[in-house]
VOGU-3710 file (C-alpha; in Angstrom, 3 decimals, decimal comma):
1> xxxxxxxxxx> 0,000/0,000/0,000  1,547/3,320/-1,020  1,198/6,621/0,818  -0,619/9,908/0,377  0,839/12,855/-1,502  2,414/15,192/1,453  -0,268/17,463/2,734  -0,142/21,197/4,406  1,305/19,679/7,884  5,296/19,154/5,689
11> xxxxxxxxxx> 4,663/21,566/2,553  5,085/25,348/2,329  3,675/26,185/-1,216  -0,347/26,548/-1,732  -2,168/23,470/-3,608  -3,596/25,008/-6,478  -7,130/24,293/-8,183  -6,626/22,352/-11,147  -3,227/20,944/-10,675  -2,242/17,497/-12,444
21> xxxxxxxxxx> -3,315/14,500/-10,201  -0,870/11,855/-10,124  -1,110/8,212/-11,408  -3,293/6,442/-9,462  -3,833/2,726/-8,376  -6,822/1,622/-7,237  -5,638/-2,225/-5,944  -3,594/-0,085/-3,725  -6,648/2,685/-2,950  -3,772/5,474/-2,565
31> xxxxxxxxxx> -1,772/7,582/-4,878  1,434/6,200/-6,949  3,245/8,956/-6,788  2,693/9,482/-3,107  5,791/10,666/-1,658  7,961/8,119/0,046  9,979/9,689/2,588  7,474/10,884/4,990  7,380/9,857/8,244  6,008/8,705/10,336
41> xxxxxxxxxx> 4,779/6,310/8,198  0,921/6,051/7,072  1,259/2,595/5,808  1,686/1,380/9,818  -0,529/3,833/10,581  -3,437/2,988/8,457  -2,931/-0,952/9,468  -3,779/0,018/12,890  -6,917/2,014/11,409  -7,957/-1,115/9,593
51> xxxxxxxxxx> -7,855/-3,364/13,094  -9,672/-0,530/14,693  -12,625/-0,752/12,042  -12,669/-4,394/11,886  -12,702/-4,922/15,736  -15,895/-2,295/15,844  -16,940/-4,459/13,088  -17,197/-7,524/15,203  -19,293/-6,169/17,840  -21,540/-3,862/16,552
61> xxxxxxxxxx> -23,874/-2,064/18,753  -27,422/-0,462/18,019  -28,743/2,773/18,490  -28,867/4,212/21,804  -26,610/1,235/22,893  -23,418/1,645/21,634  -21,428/1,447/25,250  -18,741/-0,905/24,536  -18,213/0,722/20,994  -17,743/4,074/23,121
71> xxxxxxxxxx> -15,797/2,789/25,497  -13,195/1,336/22,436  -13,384/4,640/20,680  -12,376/6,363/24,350  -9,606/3,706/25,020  -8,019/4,859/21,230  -8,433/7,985/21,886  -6,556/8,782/25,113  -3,919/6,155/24,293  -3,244/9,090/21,095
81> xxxxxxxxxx> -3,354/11,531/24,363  -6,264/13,207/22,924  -8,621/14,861/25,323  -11,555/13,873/25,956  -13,973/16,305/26,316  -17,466/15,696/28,889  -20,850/16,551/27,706  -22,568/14,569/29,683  -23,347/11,678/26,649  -24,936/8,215/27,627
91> xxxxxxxxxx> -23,194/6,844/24,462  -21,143/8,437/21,839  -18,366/10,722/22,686  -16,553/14,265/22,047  -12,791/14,715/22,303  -10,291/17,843/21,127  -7,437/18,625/19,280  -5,791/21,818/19,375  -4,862/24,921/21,906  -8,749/25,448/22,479
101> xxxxxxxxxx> -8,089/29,057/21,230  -8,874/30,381/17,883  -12,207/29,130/15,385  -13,038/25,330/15,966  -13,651/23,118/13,154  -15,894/19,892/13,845  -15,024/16,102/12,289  -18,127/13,812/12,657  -18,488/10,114/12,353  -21,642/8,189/13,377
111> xxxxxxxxxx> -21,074/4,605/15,316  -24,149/2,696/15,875  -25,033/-0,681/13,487  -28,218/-2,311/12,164  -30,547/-5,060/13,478  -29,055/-7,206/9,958  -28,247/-10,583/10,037  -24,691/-10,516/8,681  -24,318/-12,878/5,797  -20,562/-11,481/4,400
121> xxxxxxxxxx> -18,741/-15,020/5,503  -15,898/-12,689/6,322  -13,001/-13,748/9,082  -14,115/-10,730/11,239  -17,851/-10,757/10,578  -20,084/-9,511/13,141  -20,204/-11,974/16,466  -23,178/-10,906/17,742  -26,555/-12,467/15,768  -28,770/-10,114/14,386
131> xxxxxxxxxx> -26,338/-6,927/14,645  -24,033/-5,861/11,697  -22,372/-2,921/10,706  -23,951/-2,867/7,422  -23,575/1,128/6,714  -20,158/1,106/7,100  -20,074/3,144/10,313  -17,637/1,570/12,129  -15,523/2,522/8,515  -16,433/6,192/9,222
141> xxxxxxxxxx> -15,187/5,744/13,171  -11,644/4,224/12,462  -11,524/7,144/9,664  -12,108/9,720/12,122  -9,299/7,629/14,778  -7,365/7,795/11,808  -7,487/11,463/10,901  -7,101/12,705/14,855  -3,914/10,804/14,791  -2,836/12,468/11,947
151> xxxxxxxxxx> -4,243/16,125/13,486  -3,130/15,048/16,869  0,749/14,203/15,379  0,577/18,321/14,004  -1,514/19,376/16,885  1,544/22,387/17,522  0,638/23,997/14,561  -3,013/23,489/13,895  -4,172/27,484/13,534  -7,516/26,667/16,388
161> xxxxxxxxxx> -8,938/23,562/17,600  -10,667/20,493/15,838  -13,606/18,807/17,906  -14,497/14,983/17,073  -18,008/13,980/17,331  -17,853/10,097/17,747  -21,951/10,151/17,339  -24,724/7,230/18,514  -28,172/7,177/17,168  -27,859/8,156/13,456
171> xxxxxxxxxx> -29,755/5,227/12,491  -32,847/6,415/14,227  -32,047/10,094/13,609  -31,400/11,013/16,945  -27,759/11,173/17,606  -27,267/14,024/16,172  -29,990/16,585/17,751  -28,568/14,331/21,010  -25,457/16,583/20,476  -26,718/19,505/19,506
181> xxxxxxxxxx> -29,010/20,086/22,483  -25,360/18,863/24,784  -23,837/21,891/23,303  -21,300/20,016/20,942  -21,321/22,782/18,239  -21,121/25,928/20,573  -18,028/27,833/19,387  -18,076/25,633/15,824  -17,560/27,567/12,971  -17,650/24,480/10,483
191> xxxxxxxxxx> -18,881/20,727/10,710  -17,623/18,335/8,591  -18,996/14,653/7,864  -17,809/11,762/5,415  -20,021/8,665/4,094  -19,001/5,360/1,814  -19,921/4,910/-1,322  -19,897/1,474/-2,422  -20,798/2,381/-5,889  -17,625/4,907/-6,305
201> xxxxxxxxxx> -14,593/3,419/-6,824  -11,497/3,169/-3,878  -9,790/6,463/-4,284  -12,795/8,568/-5,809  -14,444/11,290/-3,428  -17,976/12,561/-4,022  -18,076/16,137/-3,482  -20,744/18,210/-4,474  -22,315/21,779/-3,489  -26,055/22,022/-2,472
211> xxxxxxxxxx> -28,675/19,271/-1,700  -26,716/16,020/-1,878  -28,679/13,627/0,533  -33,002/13,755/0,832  -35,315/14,804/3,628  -36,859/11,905/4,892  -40,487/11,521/6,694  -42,005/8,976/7,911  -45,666/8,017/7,485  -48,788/6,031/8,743
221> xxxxxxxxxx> -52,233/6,255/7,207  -55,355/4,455/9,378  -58,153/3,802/7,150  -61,221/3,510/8,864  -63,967/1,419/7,453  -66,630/-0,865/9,305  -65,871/-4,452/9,637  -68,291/-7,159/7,995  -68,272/-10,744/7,410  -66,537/-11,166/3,901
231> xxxxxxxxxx> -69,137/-12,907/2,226  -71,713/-9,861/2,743  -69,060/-7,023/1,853  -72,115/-4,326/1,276  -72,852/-4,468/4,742  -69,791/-2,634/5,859  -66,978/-0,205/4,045  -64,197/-2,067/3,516  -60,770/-0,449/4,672  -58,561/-2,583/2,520
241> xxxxxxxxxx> -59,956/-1,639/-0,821  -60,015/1,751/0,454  -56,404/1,534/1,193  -55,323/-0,193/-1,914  -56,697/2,447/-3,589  -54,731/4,911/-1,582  -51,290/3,440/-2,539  -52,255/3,284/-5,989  -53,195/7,297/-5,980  -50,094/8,269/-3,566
251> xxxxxxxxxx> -48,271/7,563/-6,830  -49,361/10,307/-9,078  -47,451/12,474/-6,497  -44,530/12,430/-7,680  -45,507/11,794/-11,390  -48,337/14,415/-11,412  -47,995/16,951/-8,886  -44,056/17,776/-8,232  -41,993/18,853/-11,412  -39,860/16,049/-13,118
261> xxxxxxxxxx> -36,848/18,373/-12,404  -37,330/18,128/-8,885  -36,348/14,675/-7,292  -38,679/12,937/-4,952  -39,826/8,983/-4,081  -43,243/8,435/-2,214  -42,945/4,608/-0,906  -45,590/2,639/0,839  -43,639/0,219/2,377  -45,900/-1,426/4,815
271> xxxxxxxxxx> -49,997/-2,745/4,361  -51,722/-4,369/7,384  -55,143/-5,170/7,820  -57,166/-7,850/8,801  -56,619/-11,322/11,187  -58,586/-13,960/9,662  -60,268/-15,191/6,376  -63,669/-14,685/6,422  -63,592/-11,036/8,158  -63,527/-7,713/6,592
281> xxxxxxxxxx> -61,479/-5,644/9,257  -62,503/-2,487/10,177  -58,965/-0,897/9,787  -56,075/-1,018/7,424  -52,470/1,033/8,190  -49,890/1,635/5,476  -46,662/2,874/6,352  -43,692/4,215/4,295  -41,641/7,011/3,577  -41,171/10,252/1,650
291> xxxxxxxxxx> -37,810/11,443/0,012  -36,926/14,769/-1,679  -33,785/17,463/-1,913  -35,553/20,408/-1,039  -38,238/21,704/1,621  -40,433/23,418/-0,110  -40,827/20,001/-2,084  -41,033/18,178/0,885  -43,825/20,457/2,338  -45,867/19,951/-1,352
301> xxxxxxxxxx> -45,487/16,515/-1,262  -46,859/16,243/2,633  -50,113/18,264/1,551  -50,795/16,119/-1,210  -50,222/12,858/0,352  -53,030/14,261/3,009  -55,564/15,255/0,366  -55,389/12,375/-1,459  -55,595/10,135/1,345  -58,880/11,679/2,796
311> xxxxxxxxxx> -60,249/12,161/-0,760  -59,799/8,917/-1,495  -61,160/7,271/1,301  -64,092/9,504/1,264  -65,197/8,400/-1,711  -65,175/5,085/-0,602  -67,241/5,956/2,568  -64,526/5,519/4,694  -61,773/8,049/6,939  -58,278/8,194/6,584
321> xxxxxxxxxx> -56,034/9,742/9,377  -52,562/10,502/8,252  -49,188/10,737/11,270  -46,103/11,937/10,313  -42,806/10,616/12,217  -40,045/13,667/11,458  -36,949/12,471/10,187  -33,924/14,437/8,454  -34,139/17,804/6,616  -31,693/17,143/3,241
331> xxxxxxxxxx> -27,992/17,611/3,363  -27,084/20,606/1,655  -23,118/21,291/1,188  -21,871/24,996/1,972  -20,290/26,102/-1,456  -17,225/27,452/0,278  -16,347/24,110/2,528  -16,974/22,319/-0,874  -14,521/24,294/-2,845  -12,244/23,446/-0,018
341> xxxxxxxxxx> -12,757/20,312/0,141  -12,027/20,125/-3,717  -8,939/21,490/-2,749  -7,328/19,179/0,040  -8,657/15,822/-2,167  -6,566/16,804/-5,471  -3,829/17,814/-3,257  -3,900/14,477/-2,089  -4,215/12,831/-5,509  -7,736/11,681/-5,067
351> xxxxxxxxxx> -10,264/11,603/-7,791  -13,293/13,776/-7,288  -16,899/13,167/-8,777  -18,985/16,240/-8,747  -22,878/15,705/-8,511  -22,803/12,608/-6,373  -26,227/12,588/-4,454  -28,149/9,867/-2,870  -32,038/9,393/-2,043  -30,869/8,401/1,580
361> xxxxxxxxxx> -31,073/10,305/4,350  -29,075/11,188/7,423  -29,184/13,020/10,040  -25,546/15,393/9,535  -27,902/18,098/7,890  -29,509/18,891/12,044  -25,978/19,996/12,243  -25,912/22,188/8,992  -29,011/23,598/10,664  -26,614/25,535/13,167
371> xxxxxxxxxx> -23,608/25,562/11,229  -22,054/25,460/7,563  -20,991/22,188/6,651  -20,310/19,987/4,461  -20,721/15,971/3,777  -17,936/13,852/1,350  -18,908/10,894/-0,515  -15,595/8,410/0,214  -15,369/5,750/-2,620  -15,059/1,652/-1,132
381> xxxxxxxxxx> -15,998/-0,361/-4,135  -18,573/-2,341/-3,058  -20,761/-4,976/-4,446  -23,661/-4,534/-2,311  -25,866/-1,024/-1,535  -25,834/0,069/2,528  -28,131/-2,031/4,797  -27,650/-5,566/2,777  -26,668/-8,177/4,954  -24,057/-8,943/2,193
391> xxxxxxxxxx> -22,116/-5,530/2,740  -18,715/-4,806/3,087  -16,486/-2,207/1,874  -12,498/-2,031/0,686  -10,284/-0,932/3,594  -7,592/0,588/1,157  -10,296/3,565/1,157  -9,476/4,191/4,562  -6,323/5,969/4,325  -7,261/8,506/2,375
401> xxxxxxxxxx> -10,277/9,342/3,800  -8,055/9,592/7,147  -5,838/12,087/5,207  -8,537/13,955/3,473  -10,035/14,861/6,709  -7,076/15,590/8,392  -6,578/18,072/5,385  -9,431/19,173/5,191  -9,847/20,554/9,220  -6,942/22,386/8,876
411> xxxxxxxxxx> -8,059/24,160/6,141  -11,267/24,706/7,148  -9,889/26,035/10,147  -7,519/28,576/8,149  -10,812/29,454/6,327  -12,516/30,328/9,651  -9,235/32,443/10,870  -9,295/34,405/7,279  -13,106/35,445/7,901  -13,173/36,551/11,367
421> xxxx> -10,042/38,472/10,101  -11,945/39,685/7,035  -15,389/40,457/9,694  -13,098/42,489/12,229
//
C-alpha cells in the first residue's frame, strides 16, 4: 500500500485548483506517486486504522446502545493523548485537538449498526446475531481515529482547535440533535462529515455543493372502514380496498404533482389489515416514507399525500387519518467548505466526482441547521448497496479518507481564521 501525496502539515507552497493529479492505483486505494519519505509512516498507521474498524466491526452495537463501541473509541483515543472532552453523553463521545483558542472546526463520524443478520462469511464478521455494521459506520469511526492521529501528530501547529463527534443514534435520527441540544457545536464555525460509497470506486471522493442527501419523513395512514363478514361485503366499508386504492393514488405524487426536475420517491412500504379469512377488518395502516432534496418540495409533497388520502377514502365511505414521524431535513453542502474540500482531495491525488447525491437520508444536515458544513462521498468499491446483509467495503479507502479529513480541518480552520479576520 503506497502513501498519500504530502499534505499542508510538511509543505510550504499553496495546492492550487486544477493541478495534475498523479497516477493512481486503485488495488492499492492510494496515490502512486505518493511521496515516500514521509514519516512517520501512514502505511503502519493505516494498518492500525484497519484493526480498529474491523474490531468495531465484530461487535456492533445499536442505536442508543453503543457502550462498549464508546468505550473502544475512548480507550483509542486517550492512548493518542487526545482529550476527551465531557458533555454529559450516555453513548457516543466528544474529544479535542488543538490549543482550544482560535475558530473550531468539527469532524463527525456516526457509530451505531443495524438489526441485519450478517451474511458477508468474512473472518471478522459480526459476532453478535442479528447486529451488523452494514452502513459502514464503524468505517467512518476508524476514519475519524485515523485522521485525529494524523491532526493530533501536528496538533503544535493546527491554527484553532478540531472537535471529534464520535456520534450514537444516526440510524434512528437522533444522535445528532442528542449533540446539539449537549452543546457540541457551541463555538463551531464548520462541521464536517464523510459517508461510503460502495458504488464509487477506492480512491474517488464525491463532493458536491447544495442538496446532496433527501429529507426523509415517515408516514402512517389508518383507514377507517366498518368491519363485515366477507361474504356480505355491502354491509360494511371495507378499509382494505379503500387503502389499496390509496397506494395506488399516492403515486401520481410524484408523477403528477411535483416537477420532473425536482427529485422525490413516495414509498408505501408497509400494508396491514385484517386477522382472519372470512372477516372484513374495520382498519387497514400503510406505512412508508417520503424522500426529496428540497423543503419546499417536501412540504408539497406532505399536503398532497393528506388530500389524497382523505379524498380517497371519502369516496369510498370511509376516513383516513394521516401521522407523520419527522426524520432528516436534506444535506445541503456549503459552497465554500466544498470548494475546499475540492482542494485538500486533489492535493492528495484523489479523484473527485462532482454531482454525487443519494435518495438516503441522514441526520448530519440537524448539524448544517446551526452551522455550515459539508458531507464527502468516500469511494469503497462495493458490491452490495448500505443495509444488505451482504455488505462490506475495501479498507484501502481508509487511508485517504483519514488524510482527506485531516486536510481538510486544517483548512477549514484557516478558512474560519481568514473570515473573522476579514469580519473584524
Amino acid at each position: 500500500m503506497t502513501r498519500v501525496r504530502e499534505s499542508l502539515f510538511n509543505r510550504t507552497d499553496p495546492l492550487r485548483i486544477g493541478e495534475a493529479e498523479p497516477a493512481y492505483s486503485p488495488d492499492a486505494g492510494l496515490p502512486a506517486s505518493a511521496d515516500s519519505t514521509a514519516e512517520p509512516s501512514i502505511v503502519s498507521e493505516s494498518e492500525e486504522w484497519i484493526a480498529i474498524r474491523r474490531h468495531l466491526h465484530r461487535y456492533p452495537e445499536l442505536s442508543g446502545e453503543e457502550y462498549e463501541t464508546t468505550a473502544y473509541l475512548r480507550e483509542r483515543l486517550e492512548n493518542l493523548g487526545i482529550r476527551i472532552v465531557d458533555y454529559g453523553l450516555e453513548t457516543g463521545l466528544v474529544a479535542e485537538i488543538g490549543s482550544g483558542e482560535g475558530p473550531i472546526a468539527a469532524l463527525r463520524a456516526d457509530i451505531d449498526a443495524l438489526p441485519i443478520e450478517e451474511e458477508t462469511g468474512l473472518e471478522y464478521a459480526s459476532t453478535r446475531p442479528g447486529r451488523m455494521h452494514a452502513c459502514g459506520h464503524d468505517f467512518h469511526a476508524a476514519v475519524l481515529i485515523g485522521a485525529a492521529q494524523l491532526l493530533k501528530r501536528r496538533e503544535a501547529e493546527l491554527p484553532g482547535t478540531v472537535r471529534l463527534l464520535f456520534q450514537p443514534a444516526e440510524e434512528r435520527a437522533k444522535g445528532a440533535r442528542q449533540l446539539i441540544q449537549a452543546g457540541v457545536l457551541q463555538g463551531v464555525g464548520a462541521v464536517i462529515g464523510q459517508h461510503n460509497k460502495p458504488d464509487l470506486p477506492v480512491g474517488t471522493i464525491g463532493i458536491t455543493a447544495g442538496p446532496i442527501m433527501a429529507a426523509s419523513d415517515g408516514f402512517t395512514v389508518t383507514v377507517r372502514g366498518t368491519a363485515s363478514h366477507a361474504a356480505v361485503p355491502e354491509a360494511g366499508i371495507d378499509p382494505i380496498v379503500t387503502a389499496a386504492h390509496i397506494v395506488t393514488a399516492l403515486q401520481t405524487i410524484t408523477g403528477r404533482s411535483i416537477s420532473a426536475q425536482e427529485r422525490a420517491v413516495v414509498s408505501v412500504t408497509q400494508v396491514h389489515a385484517g386477522n382472519t379469512w372470512n372477516v372484513i377488518p374495520d382498519t387497514a395502516v400503510l406505512q412508508g416514507t417520503i424522500r426529496s432534496f428540497d423543503e419546499s418540495v417536501h412540504s408539497r409533497i406532505k399536503e398532497r399525500f393528506a388530500e389524497i388520502a382523505g379524498g380517497v377514502a371519502s369516496a369510498f365511505g370511509a376516513e383516513a387519518s394521516v401521522r407523520w414521524s419527522g426524520g432528516p431535513p436534506p444535506v445541503v453542502n456549503d459552497a465554500a467548505l466544498t470548494a475546499l474540500a475540492g482542494i485538500c482531495a486533489h492535493g492528495l491525488g484523489l479523484r473527485v466526482a462532482e454531482g454525487i447525491t443519494s435518495p438516503a437520508s441522514e441526520d448530519f444536515s440537524f448539524y448544517q441547521q446551526q452551522v455550515p458544513g459539508v458531507f464527502l462521498f468516500v469511494g469503497t468499491s462495493g458490491d452490495r448497496e448500505w443495509h444488505h446483509p451482504a455488505f462490506e467495503l475495501n479498507d484501502a479507502a481508509l487511508p485517504g479518507a483519514a488524510s482527506l479529513l485531516a486536510e481538510l480541518a486544517v483548512r477549514t480552520l484557516l478558512h474560519l481564521s481568514e473570515t473573522v479576520e476579514e469580519e473584524a
